[in-house]
N, C-alpha and C positions, 0 to 999 in steps of 0.2 A: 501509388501502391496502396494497396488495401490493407485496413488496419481493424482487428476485431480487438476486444474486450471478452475475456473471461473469467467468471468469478465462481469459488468453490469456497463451501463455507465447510467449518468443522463442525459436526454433530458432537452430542454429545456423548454418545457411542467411540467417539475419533476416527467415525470413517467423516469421508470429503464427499459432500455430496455436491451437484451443480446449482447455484443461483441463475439463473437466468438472467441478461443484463438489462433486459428493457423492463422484470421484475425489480430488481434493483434502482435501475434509472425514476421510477416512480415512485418508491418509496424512497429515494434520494431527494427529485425534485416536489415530494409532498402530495402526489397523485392518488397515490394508491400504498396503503400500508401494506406488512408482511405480518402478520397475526403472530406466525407463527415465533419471529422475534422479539415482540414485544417488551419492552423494558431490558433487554437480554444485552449484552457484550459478546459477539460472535467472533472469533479469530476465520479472518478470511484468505483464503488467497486470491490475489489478483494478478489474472495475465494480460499481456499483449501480445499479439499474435499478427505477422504481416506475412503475404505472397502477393502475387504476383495472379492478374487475373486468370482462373482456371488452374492454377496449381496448390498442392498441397501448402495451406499457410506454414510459415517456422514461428516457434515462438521465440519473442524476442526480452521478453522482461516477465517476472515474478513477483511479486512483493507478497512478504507475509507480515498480514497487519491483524490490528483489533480495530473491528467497526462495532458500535455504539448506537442501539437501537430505541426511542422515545415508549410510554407506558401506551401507546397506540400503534406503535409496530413503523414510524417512520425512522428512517436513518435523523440520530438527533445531531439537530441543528447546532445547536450549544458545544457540542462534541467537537464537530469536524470544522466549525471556526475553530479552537482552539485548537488543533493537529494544524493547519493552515500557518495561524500564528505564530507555531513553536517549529513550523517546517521554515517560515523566513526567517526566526531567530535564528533557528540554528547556523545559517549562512552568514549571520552577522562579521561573523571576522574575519569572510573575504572579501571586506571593505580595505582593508590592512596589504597589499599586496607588498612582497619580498622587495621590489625594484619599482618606481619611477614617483609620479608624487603621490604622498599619502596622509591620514592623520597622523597628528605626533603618538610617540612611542606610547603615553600614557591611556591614550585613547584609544591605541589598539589592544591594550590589555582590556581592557574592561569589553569591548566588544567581542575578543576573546573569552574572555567568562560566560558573558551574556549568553555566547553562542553554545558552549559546553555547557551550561545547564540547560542551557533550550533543548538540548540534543540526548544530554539523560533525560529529562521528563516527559520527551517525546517517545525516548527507547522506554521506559516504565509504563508508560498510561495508552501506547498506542503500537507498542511493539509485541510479535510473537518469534519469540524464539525455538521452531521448530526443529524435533528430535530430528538426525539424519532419517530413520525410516519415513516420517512426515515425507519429508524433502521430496524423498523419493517417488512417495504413493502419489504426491501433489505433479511431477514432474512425469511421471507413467502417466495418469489421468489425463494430463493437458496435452500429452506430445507422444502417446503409443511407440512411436517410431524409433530409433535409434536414431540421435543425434550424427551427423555428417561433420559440420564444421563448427565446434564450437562450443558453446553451452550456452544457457540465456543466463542474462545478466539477473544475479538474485538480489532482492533490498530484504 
């Protein structure tokens, strides 16, 4: 099944304009910068998008983040290690599971912690909490259509 990537970045007007992904991809993998972001912290949205060959794709995921731009206009690198880091911290404490074997009690507290502060400083430094109108303008842009079954899943 075919799977697209789309990304809409927030102006600073707060209209949503379209990133292009393979503009994106390059100034991700250090190719080609984006001028236009340069040293900037852009709140973006990022979609997945899957059909079925020759049919209208559905969207299937959202996420509304902050991406982090270097004084040359690449996605910076020091950034989205650290989002990477605090996105496996924050999993830390399903090390710990309810039922069969596990660490001791003690151990699963602090990997508990570990993993809630991973998880605020990831929702602070990496998170956008868009207004409901956001939501919407982001979800009309990506998907025109009237949802059938469902909604996509939002981060």
């Amino acid at each position: 099944m075919p799977v697209w990537r789309r990304y809409l970045v927030k102006e600073t007007s707060g209209r949503l304009v379209e990133l292009p992904s393979g503009l994106y991809d390059r100034a991700d993998d250090g190719t080609a910068p984006i001028p236009d972001y340069a040293g900037r912290c852009v709140e973006v949205v990022a979609a997945v998008l899957v059909g079925e060959q020759g049919a209208v794709p559905r969207l299937a995921e959202v996420a509304f983040t902050k991406l982090y731009f270097d004084q040359s206009g690449y996605v910076d690198t020091a950034k989205r290690d650290r989002m990477i880091r605090l996105m496996l911290e924050s999993c830390a404490d399903r090390r710990c599971p309810a039922a069969g074997r596990h660490p001791p009690q003690s151990k699963c507290a602090i990997l508990a912690r570990r993993a809630s502060a991973a998880r605020d400083e990831l929702s602070r430094e990496f998170g956008w909490e868009p207004a409901p109108a956001e939501v919407s303008a982001a979800l009309n842009h990506l998907d025109p259509q009237p949802v059938q079954k469902g909604r996509p899943t939002l981060h």
